[in-house]
mmCIF file of the N, C-alpha and C atoms, coordinates in Angstrom:
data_MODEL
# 
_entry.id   MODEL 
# 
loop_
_atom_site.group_PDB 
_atom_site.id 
_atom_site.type_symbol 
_atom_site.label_atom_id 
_atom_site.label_alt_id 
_atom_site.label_comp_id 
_atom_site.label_asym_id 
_atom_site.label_entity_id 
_atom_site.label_seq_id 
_atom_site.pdbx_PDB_ins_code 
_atom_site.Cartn_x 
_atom_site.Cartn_y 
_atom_site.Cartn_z 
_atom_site.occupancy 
_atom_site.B_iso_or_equiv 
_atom_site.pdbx_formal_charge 
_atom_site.auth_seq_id 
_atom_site.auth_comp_id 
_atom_site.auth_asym_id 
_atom_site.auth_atom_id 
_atom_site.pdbx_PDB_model_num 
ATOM 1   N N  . UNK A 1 1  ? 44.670 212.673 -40.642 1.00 0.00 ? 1  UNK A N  1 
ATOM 2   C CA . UNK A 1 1  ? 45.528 211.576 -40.266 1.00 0.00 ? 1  UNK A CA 1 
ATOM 3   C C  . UNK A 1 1  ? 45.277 211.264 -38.810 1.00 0.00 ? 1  UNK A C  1 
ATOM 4   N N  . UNK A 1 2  ? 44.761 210.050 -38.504 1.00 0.00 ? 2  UNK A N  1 
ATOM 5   C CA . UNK A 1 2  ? 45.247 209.634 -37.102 1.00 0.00 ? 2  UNK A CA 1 
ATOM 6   C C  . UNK A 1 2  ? 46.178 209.586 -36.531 1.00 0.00 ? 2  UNK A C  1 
ATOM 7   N N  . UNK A 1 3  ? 46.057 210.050 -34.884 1.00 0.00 ? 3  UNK A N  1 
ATOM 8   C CA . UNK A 1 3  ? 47.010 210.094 -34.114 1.00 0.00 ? 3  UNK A CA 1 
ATOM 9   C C  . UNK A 1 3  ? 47.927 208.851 -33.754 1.00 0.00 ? 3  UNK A C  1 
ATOM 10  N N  . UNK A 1 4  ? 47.512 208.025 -34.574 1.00 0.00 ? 4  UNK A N  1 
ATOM 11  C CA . UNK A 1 4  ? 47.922 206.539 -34.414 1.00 0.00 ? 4  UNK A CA 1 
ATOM 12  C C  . UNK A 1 4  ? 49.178 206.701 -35.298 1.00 0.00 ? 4  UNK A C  1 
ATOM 13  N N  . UNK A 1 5  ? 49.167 207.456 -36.472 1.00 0.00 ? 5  UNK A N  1 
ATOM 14  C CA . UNK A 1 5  ? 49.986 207.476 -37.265 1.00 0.00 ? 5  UNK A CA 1 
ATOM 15  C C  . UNK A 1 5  ? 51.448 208.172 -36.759 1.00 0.00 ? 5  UNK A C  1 
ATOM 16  N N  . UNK A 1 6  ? 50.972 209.055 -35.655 1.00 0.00 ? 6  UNK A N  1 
ATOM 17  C CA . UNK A 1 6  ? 51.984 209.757 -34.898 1.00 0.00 ? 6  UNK A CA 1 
ATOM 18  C C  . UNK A 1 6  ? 53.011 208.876 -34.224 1.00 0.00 ? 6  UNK A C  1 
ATOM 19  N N  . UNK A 1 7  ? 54.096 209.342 -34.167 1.00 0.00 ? 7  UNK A N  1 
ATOM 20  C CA . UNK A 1 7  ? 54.589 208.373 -33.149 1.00 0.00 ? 7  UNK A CA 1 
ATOM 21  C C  . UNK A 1 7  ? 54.806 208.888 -31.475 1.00 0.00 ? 7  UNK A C  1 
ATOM 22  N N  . UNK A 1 8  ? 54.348 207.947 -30.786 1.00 0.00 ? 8  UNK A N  1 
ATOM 23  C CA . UNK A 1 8  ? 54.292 207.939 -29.432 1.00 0.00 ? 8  UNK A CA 1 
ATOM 24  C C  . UNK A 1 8  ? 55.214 209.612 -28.817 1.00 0.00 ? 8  UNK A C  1 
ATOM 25  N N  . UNK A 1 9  ? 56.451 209.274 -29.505 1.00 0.00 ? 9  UNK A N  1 
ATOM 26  C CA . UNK A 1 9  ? 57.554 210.588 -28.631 1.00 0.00 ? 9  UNK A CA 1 
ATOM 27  C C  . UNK A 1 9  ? 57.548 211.518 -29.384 1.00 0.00 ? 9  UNK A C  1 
ATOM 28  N N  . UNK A 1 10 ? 56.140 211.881 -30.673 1.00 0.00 ? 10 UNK A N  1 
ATOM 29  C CA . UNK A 1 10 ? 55.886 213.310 -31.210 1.00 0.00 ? 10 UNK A CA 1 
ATOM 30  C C  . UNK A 1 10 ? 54.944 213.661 -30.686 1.00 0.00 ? 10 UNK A C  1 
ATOM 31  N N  . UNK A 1 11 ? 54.087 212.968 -29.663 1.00 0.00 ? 11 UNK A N  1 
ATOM 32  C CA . UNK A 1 11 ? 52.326 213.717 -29.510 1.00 0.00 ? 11 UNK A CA 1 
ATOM 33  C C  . UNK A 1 11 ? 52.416 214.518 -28.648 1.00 0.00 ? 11 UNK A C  1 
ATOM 34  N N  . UNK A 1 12 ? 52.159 215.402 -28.874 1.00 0.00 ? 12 UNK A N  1 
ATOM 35  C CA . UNK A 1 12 ? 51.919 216.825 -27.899 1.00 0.00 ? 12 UNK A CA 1 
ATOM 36  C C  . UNK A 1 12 ? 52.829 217.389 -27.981 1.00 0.00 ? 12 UNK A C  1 
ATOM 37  N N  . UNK A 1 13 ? 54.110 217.246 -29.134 1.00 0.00 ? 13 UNK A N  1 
ATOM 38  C CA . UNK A 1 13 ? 55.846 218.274 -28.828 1.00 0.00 ? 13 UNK A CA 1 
ATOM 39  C C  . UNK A 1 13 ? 55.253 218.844 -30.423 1.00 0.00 ? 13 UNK A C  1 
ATOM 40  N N  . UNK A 1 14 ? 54.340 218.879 -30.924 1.00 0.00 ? 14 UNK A N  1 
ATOM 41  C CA . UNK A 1 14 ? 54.637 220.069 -32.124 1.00 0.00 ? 14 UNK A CA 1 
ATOM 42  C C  . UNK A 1 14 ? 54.584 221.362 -32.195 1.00 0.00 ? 14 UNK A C  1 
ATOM 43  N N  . UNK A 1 15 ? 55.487 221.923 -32.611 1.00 0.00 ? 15 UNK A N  1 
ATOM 44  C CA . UNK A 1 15 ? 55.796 223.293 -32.715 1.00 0.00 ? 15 UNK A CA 1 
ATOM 45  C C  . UNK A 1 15 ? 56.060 224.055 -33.753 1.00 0.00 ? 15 UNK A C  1 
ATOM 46  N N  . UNK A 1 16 ? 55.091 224.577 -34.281 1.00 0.00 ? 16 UNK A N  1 
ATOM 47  C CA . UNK A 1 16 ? 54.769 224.542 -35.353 1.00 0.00 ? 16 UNK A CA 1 
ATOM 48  C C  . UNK A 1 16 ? 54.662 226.479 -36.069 1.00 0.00 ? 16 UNK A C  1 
ATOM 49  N N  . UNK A 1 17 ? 55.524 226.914 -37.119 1.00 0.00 ? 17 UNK A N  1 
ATOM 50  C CA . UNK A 1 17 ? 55.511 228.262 -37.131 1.00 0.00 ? 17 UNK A CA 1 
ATOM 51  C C  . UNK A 1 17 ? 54.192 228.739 -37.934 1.00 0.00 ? 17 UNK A C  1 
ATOM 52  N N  . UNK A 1 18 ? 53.380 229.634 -37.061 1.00 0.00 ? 18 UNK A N  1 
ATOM 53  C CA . UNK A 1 18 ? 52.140 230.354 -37.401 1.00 0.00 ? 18 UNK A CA 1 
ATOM 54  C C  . UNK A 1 18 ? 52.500 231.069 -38.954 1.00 0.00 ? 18 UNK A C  1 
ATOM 55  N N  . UNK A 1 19 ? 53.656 231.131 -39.003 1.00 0.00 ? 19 UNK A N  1 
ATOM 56  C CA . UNK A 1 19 ? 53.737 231.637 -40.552 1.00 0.00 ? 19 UNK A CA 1 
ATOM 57  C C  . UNK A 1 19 ? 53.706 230.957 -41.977 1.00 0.00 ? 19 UNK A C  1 
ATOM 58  N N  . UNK A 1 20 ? 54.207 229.495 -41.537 1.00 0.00 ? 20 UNK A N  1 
ATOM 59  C CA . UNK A 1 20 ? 54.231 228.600 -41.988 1.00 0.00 ? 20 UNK A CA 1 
ATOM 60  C C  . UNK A 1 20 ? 52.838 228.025 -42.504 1.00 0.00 ? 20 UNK A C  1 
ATOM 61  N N  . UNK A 1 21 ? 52.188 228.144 -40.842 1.00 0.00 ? 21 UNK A N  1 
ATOM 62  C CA . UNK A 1 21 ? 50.472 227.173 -41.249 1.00 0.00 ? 21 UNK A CA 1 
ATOM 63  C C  . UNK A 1 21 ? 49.808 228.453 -42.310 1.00 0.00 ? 21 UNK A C  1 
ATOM 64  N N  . UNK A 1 22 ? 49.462 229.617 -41.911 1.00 0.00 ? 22 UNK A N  1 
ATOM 65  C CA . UNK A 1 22 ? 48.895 230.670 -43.428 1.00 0.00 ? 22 UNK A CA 1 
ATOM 66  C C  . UNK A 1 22 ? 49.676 230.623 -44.107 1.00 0.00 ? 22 UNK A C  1 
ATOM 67  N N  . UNK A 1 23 ? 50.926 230.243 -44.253 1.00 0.00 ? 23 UNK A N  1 
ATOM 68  C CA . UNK A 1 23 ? 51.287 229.879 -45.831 1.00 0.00 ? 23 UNK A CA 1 
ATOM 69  C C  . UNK A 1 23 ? 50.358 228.717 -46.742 1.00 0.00 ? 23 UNK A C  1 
ATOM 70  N N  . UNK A 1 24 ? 50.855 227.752 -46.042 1.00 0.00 ? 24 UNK A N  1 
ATOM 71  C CA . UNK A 1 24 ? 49.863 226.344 -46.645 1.00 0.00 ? 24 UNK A CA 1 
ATOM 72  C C  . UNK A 1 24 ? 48.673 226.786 -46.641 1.00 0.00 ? 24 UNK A C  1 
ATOM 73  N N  . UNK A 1 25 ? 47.803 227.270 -45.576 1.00 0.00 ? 25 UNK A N  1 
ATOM 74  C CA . UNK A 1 25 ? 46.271 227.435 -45.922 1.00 0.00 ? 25 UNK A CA 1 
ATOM 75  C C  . UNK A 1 25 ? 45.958 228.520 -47.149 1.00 0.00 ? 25 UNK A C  1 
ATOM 76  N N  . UNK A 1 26 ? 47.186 229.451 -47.458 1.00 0.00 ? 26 UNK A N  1 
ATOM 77  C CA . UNK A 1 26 ? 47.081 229.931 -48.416 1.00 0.00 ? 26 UNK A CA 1 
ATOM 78  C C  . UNK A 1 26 ? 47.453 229.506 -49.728 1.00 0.00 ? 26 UNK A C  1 
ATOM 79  N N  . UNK A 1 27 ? 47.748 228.523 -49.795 1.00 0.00 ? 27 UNK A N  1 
ATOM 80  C CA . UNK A 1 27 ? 48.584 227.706 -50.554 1.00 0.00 ? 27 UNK A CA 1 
ATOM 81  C C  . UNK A 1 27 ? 47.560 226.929 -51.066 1.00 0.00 ? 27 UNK A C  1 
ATOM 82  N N  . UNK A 1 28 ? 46.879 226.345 -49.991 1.00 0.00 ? 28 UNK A N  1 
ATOM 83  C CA . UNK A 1 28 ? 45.495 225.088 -50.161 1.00 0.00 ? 28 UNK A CA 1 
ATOM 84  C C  . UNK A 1 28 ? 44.665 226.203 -50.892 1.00 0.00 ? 28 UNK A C  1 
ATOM 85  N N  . UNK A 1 29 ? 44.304 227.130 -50.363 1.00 0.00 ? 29 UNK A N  1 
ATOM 86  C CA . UNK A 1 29 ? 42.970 228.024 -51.224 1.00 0.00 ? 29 UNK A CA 1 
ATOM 87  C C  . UNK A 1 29 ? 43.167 227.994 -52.257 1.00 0.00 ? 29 UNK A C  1 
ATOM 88  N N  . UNK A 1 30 ? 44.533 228.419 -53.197 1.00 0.00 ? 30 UNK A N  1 
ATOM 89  C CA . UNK A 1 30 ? 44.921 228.730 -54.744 1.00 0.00 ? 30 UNK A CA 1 
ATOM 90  C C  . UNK A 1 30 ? 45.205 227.219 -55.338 1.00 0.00 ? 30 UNK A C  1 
ATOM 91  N N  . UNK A 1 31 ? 45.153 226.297 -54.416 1.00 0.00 ? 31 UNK A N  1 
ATOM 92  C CA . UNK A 1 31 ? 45.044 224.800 -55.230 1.00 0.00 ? 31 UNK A CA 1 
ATOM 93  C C  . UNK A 1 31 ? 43.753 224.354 -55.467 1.00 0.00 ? 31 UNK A C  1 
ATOM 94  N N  . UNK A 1 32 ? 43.198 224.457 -54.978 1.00 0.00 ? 32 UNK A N  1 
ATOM 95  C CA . UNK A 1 32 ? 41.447 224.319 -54.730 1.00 0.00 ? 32 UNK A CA 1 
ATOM 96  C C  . UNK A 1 32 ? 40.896 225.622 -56.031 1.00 0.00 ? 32 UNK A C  1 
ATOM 97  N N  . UNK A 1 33 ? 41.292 226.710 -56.039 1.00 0.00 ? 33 UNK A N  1 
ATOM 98  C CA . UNK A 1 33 ? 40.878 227.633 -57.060 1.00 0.00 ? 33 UNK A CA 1 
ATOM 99  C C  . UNK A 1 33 ? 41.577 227.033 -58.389 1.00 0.00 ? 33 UNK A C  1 
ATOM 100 N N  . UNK A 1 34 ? 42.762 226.216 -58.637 1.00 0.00 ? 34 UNK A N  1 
ATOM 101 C CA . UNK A 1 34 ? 43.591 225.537 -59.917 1.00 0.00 ? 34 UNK A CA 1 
ATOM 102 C C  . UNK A 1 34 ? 42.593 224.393 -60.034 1.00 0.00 ? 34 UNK A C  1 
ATOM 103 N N  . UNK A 1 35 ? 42.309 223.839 -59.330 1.00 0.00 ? 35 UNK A N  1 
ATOM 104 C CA . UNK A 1 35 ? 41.193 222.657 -59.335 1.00 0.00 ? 35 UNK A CA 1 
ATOM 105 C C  . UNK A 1 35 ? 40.470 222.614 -59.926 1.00 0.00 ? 35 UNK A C  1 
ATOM 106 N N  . UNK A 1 36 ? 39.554 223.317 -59.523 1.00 0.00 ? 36 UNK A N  1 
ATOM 107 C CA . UNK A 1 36 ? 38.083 223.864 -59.582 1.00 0.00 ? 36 UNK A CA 1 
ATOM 108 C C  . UNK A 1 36 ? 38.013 224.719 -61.148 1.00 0.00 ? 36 UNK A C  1 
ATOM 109 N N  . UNK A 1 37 ? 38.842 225.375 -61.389 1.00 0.00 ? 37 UNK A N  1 
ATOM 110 C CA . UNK A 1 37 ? 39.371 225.637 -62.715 1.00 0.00 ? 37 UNK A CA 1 
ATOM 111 C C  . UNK A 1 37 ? 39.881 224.636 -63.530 1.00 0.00 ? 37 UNK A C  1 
ATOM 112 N N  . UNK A 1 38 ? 40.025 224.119 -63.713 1.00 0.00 ? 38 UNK A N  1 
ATOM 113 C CA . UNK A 1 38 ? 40.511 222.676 -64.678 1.00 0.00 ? 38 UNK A CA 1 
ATOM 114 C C  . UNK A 1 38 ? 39.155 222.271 -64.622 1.00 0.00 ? 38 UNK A C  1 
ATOM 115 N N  . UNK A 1 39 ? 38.686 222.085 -63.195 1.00 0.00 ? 39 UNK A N  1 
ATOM 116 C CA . UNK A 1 39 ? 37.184 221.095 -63.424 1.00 0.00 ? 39 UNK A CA 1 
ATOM 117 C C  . UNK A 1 39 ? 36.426 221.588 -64.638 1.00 0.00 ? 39 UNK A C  1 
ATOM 118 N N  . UNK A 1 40 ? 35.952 222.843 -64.665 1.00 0.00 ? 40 UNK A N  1 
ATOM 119 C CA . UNK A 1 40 ? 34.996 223.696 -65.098 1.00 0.00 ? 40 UNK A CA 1 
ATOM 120 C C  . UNK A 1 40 ? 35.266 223.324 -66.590 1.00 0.00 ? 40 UNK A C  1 
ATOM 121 N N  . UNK A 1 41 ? 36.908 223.691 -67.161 1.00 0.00 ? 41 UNK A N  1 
ATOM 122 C CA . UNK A 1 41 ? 37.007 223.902 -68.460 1.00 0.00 ? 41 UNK A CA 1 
ATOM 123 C C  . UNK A 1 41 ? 36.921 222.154 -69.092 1.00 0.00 ? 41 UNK A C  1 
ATOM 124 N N  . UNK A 1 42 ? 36.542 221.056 -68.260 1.00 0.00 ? 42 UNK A N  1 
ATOM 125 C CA . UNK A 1 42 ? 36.752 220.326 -68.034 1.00 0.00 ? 42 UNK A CA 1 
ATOM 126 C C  . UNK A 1 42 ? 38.421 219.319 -68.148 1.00 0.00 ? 42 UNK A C  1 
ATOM 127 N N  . UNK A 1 43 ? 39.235 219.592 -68.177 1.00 0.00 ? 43 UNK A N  1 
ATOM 128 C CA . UNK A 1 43 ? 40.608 219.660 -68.236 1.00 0.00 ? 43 UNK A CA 1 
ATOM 129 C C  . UNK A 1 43 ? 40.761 218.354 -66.660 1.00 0.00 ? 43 UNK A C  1 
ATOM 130 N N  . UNK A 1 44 ? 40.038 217.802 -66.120 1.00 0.00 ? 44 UNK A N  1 
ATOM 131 C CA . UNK A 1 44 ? 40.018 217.047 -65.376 1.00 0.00 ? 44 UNK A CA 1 
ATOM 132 C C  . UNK A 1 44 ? 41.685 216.293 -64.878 1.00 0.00 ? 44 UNK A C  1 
ATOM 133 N N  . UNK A 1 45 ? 41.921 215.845 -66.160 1.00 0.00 ? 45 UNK A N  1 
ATOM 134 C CA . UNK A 1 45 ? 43.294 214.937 -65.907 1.00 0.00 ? 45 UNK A CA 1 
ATOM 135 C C  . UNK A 1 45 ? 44.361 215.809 -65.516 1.00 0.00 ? 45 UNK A C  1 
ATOM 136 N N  . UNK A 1 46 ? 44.519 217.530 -66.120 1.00 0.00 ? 46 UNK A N  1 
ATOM 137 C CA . UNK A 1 46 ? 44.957 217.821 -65.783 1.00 0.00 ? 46 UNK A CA 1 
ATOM 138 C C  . UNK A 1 46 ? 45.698 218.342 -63.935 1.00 0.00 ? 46 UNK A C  1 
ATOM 139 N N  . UNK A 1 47 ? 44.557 218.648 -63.274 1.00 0.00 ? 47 UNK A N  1 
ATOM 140 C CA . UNK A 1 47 ? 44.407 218.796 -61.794 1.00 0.00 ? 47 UNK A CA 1 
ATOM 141 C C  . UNK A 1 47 ? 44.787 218.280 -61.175 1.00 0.00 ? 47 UNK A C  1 
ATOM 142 N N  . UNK A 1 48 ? 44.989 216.888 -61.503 1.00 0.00 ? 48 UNK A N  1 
ATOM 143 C CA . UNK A 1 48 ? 45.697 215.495 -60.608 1.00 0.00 ? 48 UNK A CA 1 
ATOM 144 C C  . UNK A 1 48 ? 46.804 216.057 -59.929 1.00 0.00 ? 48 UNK A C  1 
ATOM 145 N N  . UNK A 1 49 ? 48.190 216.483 -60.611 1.00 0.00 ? 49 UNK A N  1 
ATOM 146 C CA . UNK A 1 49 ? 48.785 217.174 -59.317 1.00 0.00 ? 49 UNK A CA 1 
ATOM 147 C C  . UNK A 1 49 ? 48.346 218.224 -58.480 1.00 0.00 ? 49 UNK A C  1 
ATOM 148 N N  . UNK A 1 50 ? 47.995 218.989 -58.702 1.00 0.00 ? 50 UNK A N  1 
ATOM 149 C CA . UNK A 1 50 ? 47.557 219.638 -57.781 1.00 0.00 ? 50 UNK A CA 1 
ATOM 150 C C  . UNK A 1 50 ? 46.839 218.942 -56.802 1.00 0.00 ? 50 UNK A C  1 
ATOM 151 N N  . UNK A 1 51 ? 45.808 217.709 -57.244 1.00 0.00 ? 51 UNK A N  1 
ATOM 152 C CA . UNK A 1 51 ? 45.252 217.020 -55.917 1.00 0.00 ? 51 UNK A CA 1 
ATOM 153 C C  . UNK A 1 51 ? 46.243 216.344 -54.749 1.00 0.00 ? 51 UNK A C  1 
ATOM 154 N N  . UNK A 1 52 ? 47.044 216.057 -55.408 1.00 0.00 ? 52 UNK A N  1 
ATOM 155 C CA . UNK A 1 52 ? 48.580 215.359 -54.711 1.00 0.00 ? 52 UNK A CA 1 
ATOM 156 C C  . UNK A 1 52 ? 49.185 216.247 -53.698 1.00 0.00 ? 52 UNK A C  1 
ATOM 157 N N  . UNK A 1 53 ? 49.069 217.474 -54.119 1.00 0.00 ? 53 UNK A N  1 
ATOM 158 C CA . UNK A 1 53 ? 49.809 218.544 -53.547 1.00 0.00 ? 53 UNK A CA 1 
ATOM 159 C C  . UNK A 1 53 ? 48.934 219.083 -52.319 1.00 0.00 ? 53 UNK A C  1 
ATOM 160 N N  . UNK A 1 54 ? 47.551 219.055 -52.395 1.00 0.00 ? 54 UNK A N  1 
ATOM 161 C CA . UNK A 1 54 ? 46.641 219.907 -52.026 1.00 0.00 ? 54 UNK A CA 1 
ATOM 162 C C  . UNK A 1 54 ? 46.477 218.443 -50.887 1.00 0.00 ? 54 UNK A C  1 
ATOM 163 N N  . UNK A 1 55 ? 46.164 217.598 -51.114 1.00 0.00 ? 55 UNK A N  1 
ATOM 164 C CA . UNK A 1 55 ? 46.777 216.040 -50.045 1.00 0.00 ? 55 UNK A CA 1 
ATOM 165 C C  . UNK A 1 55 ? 47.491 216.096 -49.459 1.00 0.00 ? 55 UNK A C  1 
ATOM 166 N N  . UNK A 1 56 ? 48.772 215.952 -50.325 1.00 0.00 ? 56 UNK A N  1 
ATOM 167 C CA . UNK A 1 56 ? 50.081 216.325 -49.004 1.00 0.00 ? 56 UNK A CA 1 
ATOM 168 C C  . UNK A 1 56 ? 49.700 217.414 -47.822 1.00 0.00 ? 56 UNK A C  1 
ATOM 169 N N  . UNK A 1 57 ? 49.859 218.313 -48.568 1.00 0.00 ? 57 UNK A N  1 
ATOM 170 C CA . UNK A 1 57 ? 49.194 219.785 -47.506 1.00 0.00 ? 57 UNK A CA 1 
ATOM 171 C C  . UNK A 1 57 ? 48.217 219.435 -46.468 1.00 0.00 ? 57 UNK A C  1 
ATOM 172 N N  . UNK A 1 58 ? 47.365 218.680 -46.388 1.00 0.00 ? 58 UNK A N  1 
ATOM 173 C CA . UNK A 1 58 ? 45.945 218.411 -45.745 1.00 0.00 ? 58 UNK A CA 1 
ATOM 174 C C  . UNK A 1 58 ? 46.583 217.037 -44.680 1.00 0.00 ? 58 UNK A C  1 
ATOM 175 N N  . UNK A 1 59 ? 47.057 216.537 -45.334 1.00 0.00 ? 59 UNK A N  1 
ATOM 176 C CA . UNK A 1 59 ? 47.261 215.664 -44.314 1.00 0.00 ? 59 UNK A CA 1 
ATOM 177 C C  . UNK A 1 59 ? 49.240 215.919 -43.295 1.00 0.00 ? 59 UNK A C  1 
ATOM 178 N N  . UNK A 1 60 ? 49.616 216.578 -43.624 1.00 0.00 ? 60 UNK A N  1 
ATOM 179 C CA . UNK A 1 60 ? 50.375 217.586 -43.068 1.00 0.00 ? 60 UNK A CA 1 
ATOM 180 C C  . UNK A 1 60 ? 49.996 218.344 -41.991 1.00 0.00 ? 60 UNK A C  1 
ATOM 181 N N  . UNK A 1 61 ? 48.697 219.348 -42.025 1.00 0.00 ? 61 UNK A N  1 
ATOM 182 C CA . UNK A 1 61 ? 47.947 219.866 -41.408 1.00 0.00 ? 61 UNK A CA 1 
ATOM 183 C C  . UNK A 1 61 ? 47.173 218.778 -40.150 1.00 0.00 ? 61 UNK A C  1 
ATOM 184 N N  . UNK A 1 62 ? 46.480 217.673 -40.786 1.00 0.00 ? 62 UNK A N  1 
ATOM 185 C CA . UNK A 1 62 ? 45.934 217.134 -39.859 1.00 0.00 ? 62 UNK A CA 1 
ATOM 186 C C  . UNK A 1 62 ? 47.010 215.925 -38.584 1.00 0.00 ? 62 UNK A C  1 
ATOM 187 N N  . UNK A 1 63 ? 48.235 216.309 -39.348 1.00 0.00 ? 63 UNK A N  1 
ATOM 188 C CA . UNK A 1 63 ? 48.835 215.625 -38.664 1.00 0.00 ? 63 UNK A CA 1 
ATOM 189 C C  . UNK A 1 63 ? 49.820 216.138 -37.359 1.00 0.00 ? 63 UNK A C  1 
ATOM 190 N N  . UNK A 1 64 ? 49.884 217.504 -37.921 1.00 0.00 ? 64 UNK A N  1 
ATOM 191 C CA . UNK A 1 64 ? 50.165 218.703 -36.823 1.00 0.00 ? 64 UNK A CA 1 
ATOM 192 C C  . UNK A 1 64 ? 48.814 218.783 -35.676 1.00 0.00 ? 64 UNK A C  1 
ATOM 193 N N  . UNK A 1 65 ? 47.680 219.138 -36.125 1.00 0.00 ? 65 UNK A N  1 
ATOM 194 C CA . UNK A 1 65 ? 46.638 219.082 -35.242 1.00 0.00 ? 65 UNK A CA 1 
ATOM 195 C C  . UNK A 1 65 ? 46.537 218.135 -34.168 1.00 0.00 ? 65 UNK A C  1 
ATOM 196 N N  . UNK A 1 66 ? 46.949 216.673 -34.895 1.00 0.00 ? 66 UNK A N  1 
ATOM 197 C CA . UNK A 1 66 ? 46.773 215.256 -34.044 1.00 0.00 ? 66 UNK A CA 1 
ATOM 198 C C  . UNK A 1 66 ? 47.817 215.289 -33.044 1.00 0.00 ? 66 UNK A C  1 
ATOM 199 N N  . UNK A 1 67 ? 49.166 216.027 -33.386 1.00 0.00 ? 67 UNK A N  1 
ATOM 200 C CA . UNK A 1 67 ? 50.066 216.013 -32.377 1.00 0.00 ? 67 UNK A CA 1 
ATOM 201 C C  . UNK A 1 67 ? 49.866 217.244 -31.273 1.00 0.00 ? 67 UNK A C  1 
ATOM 202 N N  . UNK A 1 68 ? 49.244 218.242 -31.548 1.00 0.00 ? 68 UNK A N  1 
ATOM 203 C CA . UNK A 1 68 ? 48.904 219.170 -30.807 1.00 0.00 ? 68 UNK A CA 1 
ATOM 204 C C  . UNK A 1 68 ? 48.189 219.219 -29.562 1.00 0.00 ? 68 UNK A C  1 
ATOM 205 N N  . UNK A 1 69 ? 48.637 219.130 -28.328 1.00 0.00 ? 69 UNK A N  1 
ATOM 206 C CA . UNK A 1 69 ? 47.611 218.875 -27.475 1.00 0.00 ? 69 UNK A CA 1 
ATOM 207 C C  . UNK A 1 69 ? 46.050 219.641 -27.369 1.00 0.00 ? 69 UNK A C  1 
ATOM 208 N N  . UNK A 1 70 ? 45.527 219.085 -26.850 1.00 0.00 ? 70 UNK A N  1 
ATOM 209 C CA . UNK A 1 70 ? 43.987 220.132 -27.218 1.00 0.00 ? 70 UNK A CA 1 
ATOM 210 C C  . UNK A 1 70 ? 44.030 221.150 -26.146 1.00 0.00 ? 70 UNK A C  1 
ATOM 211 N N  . UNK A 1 71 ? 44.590 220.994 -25.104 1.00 0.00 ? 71 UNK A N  1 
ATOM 212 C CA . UNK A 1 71 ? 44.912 222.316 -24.408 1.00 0.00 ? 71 UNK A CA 1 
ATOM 213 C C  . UNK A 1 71 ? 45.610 223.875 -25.126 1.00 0.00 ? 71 UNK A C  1 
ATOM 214 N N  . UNK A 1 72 ? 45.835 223.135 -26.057 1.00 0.00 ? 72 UNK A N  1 
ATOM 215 C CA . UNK A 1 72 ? 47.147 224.191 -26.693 1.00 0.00 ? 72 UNK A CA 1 
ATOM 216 C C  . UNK A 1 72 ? 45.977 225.318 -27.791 1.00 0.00 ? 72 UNK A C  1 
ATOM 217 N N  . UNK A 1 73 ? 45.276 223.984 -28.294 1.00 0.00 ? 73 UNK A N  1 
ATOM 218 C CA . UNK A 1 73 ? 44.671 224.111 -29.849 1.00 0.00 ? 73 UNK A CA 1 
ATOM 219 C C  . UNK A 1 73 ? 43.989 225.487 -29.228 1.00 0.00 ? 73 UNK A C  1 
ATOM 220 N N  . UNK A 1 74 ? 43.609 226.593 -30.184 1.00 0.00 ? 74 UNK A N  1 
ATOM 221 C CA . UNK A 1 74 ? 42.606 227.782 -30.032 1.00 0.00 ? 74 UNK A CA 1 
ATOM 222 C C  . UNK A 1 74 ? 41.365 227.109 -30.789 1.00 0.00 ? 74 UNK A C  1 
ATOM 223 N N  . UNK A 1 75 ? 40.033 227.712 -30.521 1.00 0.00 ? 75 UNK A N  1 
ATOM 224 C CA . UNK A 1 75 ? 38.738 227.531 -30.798 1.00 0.00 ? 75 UNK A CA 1 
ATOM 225 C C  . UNK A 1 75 ? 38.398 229.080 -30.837 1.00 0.00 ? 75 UNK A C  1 
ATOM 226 N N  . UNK A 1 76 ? 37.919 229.014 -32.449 1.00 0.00 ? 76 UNK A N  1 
ATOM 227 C CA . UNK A 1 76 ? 37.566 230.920 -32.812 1.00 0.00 ? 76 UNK A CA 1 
ATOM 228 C C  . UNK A 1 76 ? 36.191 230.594 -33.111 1.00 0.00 ? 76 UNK A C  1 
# 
């Protein structure tokens, strides 16, 4: 998500609980493994929520990042 999408008096105030973000990224891995499983058995239509979910999540994420100042952000 662009930072455009942010609004002006959220950029750079997110505060955000580290327990929270490995939840979702753990959350995203086992949606991506439900996925990818439907794909295979080909069950396709089924997965659709999960893509919704695994979206929400992602752009959630990128929208925390966008508000995050880059001073703040870590680089591993």
């Amino acid at each position: 998500m662009s930072v455009v999408f942010v609004p002006e008096r959220l950029r750079g105030k997110a505060e955000v609980n580290p327990e929270t973000l490995q939840r979702l990224l753990e959350e995203n891995d086992q949606l991506i493994r439900c996925i990818v499983e439907y794909q295979n058995k080909g069950r396709a239509t089924e997965c659709v929520q999960y893509q919704h979910i695994l979206h929400r999540n992602l752009i959630y994420l990128a929208t925390i990042a966008d508000a995050t100042p880059a001073s703040v952000q870590k680089t591993e």
